[in-house]
VMD Tcl script that builds the backbone (N, CA, C; Angstrom):
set m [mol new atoms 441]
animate dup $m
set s [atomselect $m all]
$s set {name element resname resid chain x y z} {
  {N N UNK 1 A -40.464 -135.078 85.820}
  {CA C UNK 1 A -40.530 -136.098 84.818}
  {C C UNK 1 A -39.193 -136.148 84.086}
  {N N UNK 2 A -38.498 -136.998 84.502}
  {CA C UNK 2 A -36.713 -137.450 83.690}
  {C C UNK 2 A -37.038 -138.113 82.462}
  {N N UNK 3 A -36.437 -138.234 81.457}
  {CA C UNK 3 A -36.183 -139.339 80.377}
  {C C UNK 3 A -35.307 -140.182 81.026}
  {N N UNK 4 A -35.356 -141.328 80.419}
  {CA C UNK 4 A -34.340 -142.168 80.295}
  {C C UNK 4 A -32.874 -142.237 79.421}
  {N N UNK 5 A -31.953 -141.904 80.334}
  {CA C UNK 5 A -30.645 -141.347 79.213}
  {C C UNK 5 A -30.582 -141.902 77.970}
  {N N UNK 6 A -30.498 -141.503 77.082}
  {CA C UNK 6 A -30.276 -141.552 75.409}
  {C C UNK 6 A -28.892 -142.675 75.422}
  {N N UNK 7 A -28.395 -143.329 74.763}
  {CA C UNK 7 A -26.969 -144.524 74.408}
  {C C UNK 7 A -26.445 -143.310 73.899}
  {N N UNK 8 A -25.296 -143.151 74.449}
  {CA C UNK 8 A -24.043 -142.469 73.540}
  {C C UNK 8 A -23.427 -143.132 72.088}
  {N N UNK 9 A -22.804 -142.297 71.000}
  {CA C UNK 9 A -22.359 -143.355 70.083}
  {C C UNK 9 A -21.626 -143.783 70.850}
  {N N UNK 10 A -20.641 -143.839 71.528}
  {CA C UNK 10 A -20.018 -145.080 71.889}
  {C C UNK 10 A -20.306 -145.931 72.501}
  {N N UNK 11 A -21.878 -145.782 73.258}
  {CA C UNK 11 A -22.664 -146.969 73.377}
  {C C UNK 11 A -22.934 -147.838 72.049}
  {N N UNK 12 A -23.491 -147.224 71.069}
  {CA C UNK 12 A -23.799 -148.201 70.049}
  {C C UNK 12 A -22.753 -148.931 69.561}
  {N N UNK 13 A -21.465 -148.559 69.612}
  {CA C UNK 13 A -20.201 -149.261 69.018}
  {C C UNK 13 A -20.118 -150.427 69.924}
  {N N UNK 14 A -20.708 -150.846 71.023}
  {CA C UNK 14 A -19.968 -151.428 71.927}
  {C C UNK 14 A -19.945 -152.649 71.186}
  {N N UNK 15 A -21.071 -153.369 70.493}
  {CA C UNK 15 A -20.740 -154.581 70.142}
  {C C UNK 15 A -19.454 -155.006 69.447}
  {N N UNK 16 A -18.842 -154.000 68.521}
  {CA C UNK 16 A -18.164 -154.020 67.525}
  {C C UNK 16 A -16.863 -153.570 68.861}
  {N N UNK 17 A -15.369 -154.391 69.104}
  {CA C UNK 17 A -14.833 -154.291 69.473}
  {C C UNK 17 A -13.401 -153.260 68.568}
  {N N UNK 18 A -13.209 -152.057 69.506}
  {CA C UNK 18 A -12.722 -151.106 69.455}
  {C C UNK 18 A -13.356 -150.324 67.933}
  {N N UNK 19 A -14.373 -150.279 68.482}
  {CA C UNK 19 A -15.121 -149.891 67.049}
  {C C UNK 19 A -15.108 -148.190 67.087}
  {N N UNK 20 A -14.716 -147.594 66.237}
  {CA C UNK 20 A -15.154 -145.826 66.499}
  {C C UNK 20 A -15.764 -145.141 65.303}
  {N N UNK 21 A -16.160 -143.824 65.420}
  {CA C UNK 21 A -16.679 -143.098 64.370}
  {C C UNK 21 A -15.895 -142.715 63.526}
  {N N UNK 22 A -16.033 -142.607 61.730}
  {CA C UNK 22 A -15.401 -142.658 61.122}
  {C C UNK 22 A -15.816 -141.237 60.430}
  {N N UNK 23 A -15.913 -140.211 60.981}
  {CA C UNK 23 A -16.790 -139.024 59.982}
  {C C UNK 23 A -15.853 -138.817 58.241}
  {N N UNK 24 A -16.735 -138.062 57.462}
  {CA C UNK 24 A -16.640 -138.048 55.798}
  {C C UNK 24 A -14.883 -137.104 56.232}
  {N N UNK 25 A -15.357 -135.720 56.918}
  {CA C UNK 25 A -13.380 -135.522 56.946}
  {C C UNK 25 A -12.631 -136.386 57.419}
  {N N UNK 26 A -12.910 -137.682 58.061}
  {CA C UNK 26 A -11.786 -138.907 57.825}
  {C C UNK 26 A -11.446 -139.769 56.410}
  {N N UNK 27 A -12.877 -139.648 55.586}
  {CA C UNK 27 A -12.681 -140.471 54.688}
  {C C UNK 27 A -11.934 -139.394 53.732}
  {N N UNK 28 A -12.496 -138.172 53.822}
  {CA C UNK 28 A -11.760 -137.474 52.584}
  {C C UNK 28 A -10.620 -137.444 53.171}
  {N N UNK 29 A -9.630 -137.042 54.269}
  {CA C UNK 29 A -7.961 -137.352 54.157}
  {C C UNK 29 A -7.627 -138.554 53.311}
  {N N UNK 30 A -8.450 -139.563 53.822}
  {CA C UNK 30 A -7.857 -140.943 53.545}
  {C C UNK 30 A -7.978 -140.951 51.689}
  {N N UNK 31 A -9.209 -140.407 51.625}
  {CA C UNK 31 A -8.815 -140.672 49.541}
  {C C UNK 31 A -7.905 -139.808 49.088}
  {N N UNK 32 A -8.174 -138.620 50.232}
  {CA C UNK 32 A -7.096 -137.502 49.156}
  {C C UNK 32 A -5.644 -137.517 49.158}
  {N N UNK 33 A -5.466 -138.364 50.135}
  {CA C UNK 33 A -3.968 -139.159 50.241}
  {C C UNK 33 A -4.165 -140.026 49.583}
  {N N UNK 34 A -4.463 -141.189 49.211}
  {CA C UNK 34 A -4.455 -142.412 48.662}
  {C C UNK 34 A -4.302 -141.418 46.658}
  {N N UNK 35 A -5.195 -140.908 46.587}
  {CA C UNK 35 A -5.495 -140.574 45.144}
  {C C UNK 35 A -4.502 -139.367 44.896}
  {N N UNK 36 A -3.863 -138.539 45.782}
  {CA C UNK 36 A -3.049 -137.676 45.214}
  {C C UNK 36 A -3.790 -136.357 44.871}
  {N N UNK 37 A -5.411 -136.317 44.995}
  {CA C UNK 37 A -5.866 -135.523 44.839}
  {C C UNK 37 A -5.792 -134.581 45.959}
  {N N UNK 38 A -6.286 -132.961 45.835}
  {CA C UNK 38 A -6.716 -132.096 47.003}
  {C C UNK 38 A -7.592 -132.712 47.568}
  {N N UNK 39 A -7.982 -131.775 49.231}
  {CA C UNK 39 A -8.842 -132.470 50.456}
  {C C UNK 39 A -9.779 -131.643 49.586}
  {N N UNK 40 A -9.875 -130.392 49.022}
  {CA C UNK 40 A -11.276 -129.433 48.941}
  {C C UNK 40 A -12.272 -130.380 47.713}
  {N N UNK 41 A -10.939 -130.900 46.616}
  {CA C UNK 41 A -12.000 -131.374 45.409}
  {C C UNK 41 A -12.477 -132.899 45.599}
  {N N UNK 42 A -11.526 -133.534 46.875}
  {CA C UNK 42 A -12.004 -134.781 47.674}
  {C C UNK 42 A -13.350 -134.425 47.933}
  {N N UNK 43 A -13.360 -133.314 48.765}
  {CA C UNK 43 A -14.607 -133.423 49.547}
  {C C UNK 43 A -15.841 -133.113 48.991}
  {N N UNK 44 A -15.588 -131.904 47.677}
  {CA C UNK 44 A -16.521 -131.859 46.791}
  {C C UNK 44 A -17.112 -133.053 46.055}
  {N N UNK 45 A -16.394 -133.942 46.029}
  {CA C UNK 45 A -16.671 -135.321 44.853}
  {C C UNK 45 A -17.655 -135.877 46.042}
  {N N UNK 46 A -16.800 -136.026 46.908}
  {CA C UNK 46 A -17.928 -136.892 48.035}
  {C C UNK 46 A -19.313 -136.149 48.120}
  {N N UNK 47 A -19.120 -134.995 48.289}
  {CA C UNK 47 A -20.457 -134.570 48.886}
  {C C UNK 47 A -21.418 -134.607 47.256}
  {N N UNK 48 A -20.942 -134.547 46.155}
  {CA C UNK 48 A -21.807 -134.328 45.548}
  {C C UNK 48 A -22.216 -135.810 45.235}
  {N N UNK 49 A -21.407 -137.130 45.096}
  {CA C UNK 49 A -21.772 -138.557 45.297}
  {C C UNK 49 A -23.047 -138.401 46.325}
  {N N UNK 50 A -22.864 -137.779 47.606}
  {CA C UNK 50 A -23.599 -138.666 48.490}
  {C C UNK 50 A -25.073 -137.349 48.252}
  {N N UNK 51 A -25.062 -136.319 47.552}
  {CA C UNK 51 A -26.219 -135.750 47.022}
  {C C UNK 51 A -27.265 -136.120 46.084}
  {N N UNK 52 A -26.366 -136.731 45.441}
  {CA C UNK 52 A -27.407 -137.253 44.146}
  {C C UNK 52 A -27.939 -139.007 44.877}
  {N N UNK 53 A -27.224 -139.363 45.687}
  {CA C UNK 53 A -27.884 -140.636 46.337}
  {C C UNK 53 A -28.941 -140.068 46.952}
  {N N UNK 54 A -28.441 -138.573 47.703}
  {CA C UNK 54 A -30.005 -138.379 48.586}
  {C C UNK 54 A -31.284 -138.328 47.635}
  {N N UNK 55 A -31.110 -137.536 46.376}
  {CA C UNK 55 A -31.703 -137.062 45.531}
  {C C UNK 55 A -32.717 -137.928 44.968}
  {N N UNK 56 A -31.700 -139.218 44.629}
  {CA C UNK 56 A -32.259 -140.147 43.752}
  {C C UNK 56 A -33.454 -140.631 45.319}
  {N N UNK 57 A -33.358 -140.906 46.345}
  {CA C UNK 57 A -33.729 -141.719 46.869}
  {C C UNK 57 A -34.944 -140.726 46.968}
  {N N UNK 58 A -34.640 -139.502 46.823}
  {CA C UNK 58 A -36.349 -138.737 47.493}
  {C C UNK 58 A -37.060 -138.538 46.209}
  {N N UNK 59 A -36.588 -139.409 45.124}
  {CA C UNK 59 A -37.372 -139.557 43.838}
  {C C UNK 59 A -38.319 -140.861 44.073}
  {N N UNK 60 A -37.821 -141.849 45.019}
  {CA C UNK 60 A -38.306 -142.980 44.896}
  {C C UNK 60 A -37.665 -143.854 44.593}
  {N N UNK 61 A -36.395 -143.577 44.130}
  {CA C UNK 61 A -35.198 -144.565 43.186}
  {C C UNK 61 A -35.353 -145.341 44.020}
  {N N UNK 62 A -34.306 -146.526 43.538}
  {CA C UNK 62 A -33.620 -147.778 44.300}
  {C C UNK 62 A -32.199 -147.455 43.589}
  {N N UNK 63 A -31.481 -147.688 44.415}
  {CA C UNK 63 A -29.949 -147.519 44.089}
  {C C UNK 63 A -29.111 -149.100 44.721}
  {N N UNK 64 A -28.353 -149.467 43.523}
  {CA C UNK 64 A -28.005 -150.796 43.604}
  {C C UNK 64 A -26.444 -150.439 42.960}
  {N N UNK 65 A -25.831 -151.242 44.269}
  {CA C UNK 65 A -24.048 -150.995 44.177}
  {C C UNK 65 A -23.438 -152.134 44.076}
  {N N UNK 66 A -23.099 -153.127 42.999}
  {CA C UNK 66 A -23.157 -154.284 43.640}
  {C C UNK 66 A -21.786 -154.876 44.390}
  {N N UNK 67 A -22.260 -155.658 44.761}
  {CA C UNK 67 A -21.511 -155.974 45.820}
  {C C UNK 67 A -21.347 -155.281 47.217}
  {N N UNK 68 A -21.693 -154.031 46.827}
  {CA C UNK 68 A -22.000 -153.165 47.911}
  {C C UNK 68 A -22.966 -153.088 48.812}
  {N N UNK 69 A -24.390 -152.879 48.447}
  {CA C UNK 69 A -25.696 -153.137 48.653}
  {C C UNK 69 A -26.523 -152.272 48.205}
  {N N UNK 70 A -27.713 -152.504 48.226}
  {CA C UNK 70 A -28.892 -151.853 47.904}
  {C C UNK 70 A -29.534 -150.563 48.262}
  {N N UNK 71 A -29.847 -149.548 48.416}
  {CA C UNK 71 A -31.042 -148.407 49.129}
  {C C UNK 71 A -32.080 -148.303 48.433}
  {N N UNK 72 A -33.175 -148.150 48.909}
  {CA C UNK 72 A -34.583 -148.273 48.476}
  {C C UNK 72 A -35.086 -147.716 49.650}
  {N N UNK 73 A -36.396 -147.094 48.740}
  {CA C UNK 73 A -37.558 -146.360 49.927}
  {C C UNK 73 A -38.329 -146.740 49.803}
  {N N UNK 74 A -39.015 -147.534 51.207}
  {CA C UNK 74 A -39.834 -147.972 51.972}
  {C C UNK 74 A -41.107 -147.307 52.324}
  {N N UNK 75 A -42.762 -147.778 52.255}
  {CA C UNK 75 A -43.449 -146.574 52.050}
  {C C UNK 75 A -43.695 -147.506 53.716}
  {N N UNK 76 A -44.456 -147.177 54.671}
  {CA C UNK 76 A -44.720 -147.431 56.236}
  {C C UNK 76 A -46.142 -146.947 56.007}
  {N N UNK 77 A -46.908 -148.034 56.354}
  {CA C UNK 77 A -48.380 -147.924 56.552}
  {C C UNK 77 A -48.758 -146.863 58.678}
  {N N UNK 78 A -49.845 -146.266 57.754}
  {CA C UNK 78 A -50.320 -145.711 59.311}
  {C C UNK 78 A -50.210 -146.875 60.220}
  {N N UNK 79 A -50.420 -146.699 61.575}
  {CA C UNK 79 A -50.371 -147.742 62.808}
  {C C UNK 79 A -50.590 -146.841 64.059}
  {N N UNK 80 A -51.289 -147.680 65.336}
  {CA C UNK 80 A -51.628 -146.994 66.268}
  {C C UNK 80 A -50.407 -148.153 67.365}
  {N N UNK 81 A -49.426 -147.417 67.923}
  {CA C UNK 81 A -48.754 -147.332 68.911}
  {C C UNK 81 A -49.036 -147.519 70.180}
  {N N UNK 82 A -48.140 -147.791 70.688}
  {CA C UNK 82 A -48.290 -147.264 72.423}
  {C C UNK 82 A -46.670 -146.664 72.872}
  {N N UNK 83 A -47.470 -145.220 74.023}
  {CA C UNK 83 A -46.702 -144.748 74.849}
  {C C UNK 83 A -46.203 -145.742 75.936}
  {N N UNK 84 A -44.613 -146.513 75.835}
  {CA C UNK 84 A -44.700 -147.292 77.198}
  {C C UNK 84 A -44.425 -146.733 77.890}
  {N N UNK 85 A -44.057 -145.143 78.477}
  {CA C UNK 85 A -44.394 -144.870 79.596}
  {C C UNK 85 A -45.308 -144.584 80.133}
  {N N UNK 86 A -46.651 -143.952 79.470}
  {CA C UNK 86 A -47.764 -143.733 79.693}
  {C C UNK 86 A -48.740 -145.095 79.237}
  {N N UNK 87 A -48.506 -145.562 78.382}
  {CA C UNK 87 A -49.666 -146.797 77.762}
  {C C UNK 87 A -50.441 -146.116 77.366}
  {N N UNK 88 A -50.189 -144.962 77.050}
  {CA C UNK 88 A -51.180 -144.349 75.802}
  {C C UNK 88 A -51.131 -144.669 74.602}
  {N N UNK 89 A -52.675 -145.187 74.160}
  {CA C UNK 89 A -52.448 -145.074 72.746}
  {C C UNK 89 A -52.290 -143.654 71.866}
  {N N UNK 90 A -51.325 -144.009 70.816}
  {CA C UNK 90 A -50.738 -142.723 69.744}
  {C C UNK 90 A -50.953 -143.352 68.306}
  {N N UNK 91 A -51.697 -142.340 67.573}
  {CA C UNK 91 A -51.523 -142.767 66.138}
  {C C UNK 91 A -50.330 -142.318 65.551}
  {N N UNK 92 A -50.063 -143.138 64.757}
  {CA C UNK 92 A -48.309 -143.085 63.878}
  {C C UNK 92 A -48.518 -142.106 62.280}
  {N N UNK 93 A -48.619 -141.614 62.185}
  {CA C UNK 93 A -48.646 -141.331 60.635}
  {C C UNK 93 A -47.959 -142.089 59.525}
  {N N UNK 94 A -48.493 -142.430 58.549}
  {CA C UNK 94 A -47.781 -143.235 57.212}
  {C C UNK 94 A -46.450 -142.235 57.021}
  {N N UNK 95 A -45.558 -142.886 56.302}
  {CA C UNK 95 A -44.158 -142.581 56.232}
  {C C UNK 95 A -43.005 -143.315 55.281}
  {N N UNK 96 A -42.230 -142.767 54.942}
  {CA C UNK 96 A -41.348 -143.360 53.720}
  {C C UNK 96 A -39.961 -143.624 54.430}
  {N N UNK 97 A -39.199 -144.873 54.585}
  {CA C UNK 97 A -38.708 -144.775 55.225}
  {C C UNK 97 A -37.459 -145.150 54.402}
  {N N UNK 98 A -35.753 -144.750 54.263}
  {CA C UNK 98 A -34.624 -145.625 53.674}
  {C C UNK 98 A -33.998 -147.090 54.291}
  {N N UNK 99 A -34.009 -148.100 53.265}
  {CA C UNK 99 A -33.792 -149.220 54.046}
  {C C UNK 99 A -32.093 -149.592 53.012}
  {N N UNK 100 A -31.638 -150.396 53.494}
  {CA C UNK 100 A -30.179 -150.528 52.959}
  {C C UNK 100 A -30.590 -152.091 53.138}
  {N N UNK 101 A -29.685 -152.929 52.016}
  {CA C UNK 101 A -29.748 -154.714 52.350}
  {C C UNK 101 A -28.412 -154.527 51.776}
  {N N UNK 102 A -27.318 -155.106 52.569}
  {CA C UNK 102 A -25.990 -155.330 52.373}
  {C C UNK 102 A -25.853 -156.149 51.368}
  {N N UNK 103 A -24.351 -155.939 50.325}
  {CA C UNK 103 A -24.438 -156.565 49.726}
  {C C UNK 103 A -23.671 -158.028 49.788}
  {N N UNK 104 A -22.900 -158.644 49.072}
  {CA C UNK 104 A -22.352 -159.813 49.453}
  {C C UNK 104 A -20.947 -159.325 49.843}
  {N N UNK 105 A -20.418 -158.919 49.209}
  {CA C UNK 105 A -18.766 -158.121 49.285}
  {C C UNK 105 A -18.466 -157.827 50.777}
  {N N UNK 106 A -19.577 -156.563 50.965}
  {CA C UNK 106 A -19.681 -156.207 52.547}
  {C C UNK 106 A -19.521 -157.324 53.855}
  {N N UNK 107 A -20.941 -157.674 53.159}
  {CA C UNK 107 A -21.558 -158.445 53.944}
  {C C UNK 107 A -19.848 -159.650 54.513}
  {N N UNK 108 A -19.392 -160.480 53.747}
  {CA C UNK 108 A -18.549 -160.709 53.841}
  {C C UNK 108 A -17.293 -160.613 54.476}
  {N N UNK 109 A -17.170 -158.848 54.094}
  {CA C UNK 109 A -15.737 -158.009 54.809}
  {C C UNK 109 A -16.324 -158.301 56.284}
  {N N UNK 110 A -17.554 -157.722 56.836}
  {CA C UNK 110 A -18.289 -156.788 58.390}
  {C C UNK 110 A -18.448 -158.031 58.916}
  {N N UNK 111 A -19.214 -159.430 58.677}
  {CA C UNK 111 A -19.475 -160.385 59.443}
  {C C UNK 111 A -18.171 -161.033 60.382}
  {N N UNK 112 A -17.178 -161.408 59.637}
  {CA C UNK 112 A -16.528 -162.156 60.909}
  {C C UNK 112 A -15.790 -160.800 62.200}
  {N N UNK 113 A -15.739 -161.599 62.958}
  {CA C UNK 113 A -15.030 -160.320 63.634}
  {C C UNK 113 A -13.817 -159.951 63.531}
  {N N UNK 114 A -13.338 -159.698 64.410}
  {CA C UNK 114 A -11.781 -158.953 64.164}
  {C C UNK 114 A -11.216 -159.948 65.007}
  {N N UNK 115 A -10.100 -160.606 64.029}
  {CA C UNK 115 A -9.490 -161.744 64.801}
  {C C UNK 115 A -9.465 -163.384 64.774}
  {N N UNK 116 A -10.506 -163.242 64.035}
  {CA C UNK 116 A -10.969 -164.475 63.431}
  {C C UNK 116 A -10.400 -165.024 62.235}
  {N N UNK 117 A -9.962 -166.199 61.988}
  {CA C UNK 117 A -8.967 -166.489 60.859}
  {C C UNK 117 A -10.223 -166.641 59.722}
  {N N UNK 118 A -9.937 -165.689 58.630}
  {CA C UNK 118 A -10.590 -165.340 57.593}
  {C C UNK 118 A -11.053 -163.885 57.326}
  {N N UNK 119 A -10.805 -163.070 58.670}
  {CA C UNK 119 A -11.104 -161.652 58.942}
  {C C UNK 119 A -10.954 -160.772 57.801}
  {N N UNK 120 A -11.640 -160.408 57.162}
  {CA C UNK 120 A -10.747 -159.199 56.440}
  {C C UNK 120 A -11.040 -157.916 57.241}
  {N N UNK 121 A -11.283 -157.235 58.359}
  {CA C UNK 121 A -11.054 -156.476 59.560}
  {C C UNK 121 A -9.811 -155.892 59.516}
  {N N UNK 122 A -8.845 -157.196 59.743}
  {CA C UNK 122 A -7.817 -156.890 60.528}
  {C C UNK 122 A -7.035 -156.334 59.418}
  {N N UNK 123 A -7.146 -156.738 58.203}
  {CA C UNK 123 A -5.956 -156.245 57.154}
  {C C UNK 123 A -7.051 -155.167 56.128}
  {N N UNK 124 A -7.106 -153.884 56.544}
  {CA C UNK 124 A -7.724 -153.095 55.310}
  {C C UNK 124 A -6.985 -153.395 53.907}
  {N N UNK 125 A -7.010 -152.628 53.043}
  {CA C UNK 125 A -6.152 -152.492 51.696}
  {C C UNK 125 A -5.160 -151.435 52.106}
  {N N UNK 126 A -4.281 -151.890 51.361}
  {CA C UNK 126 A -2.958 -150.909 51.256}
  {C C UNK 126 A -2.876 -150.261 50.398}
  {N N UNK 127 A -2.233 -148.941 50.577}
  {CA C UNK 127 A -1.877 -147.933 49.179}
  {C C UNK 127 A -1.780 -148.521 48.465}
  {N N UNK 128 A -2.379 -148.554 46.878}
  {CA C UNK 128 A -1.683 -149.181 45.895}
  {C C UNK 128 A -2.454 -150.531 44.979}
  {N N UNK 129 A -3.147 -151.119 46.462}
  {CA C UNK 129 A -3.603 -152.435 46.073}
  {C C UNK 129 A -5.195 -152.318 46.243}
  {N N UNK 130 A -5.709 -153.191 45.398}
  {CA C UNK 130 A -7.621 -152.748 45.069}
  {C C UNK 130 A -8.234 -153.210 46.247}
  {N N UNK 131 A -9.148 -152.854 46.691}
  {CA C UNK 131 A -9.922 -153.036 48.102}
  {C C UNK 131 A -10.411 -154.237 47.501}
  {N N UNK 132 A -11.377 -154.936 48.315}
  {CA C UNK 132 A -12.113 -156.028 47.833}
  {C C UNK 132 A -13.143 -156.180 46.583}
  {N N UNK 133 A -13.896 -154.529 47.442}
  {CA C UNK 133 A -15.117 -154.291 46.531}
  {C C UNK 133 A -14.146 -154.323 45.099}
  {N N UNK 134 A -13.319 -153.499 44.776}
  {CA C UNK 134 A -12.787 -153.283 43.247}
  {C C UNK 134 A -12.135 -154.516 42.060}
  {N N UNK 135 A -11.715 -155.176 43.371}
  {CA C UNK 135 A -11.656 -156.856 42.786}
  {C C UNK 135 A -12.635 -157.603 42.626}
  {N N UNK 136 A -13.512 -157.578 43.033}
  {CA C UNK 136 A -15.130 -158.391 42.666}
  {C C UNK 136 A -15.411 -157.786 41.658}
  {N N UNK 137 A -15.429 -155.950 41.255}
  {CA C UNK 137 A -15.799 -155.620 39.802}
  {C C UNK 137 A -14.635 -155.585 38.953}
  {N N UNK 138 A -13.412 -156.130 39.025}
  {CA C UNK 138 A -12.889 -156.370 38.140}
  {C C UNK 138 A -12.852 -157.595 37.443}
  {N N UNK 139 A -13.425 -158.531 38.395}
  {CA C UNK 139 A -13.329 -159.693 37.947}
  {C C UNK 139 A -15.035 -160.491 36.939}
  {N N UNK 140 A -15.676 -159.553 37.016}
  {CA C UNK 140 A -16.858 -159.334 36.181}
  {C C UNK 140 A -16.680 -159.132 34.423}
  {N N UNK 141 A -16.916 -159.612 34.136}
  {CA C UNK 141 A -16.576 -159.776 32.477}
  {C C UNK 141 A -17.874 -158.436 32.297}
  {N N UNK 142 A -17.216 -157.536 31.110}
  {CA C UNK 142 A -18.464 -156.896 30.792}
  {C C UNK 142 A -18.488 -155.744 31.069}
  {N N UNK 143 A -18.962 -154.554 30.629}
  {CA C UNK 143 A -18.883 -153.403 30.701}
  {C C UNK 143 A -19.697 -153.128 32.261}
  {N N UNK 144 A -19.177 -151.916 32.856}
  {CA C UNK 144 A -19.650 -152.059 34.723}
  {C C UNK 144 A -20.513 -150.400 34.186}
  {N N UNK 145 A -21.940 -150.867 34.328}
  {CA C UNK 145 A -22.528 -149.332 34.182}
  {C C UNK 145 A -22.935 -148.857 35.575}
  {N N UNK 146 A -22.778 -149.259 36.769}
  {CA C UNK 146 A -23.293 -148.987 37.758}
  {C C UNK 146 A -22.405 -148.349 38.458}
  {N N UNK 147 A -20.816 -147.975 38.593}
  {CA C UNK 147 A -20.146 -146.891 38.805}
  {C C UNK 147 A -19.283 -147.778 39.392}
}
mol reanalyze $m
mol bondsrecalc $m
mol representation Tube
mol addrep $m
C-alpha cells in the first residue's frame, strides 16, 4: 500500500513565478541590516511578536493589522467525511481552526504579478524609504493604537 507523493514546497510555489521560501533567519538579516540593530535582539523581537500573536489567538482573540489583514479563530463543526481511497466513511471531530483575510495594502502589493505594469513585486522598498504598509499608516490622521 504506497501513498501518493506529498507536493514539495517548491511544488506549492509553482504558481507564483520564481517564487521561494523566505524563512524568519532571512527576515531577521534583512531587519537587522536595515535597522542597525543585532541579528540575536532581531530575532528575539520577532519571536516574541510572533508569540504573543500565537498566544492571543489560542485565547480566542482576533488580531487586526490594518492594512495588513486580519487572524481570527474559526470554531469547525463535527462532520462525517470520506476516505477517497477507501470510501470509508470517517467522523471528523469539531475543531478551531486560524483563518487570515488579507488586508487591502497586501492584498494590493501580492495580486498583480511580477511584471505587470503597476507591480509592486518587482520594486520592494529600499533602505531608507517606508514600505507601503508604513505609508498607508502614515497617511492616517490620528493616533495608530494597533502597532
Amino acid at each position: 500500500m504506497t501513498q501518493a507523493p506529498r507536493p514539495s514546497s517548491s511544488d506549492q510555489t509553482a504558481a507564483v513565478p520564481d517564487g521561494k521560501t523566505i524563512t524568519k533567519k532571512d527576515l531577521v538579516n534583512r531587519i537587522a541590516e536595515r535597522t542597525g540593530e543585532t541579528k540575536v535582539v532581531t530575532k528575539t523581537i520577532i519571536q516574541m511578536f510572533l508569540d504573543e500573536i500565537v498566544g492571543e489567538l489560542s485565547k480566542g482573540n482576533r488580531l487586526e493589522f490594518r492594512d495588513f489583514g486580519v487572524f481570527e479563530v474559526k470554531a469547525r463543526r463535527a462532520r462525517r467525511a470520506q476516505n477517497p481511497r477507501t470510501l470509508e466513511k470517517v467522523d471528523v471531530p469539531p475543531k478551531r481552526v486560524v483563518k487570515f483575510k488579507v488586508g487591502r495594502v497586501m492584498r494590493d502589493c501580492v495580486m498583480p504579478l511580477a511584471g505587470e505594469p503597476g507591480s509592486k513585486v518587482d520594486s520592494p522598498p529600499t533602505q531608507g524609504s517606508p514600505s507601503a504598509l508604513t505609508q498607508g499608516q502614515a497617511s492616517q490622521p490620528g493616533p495608530q493604537t494597533d502597532g
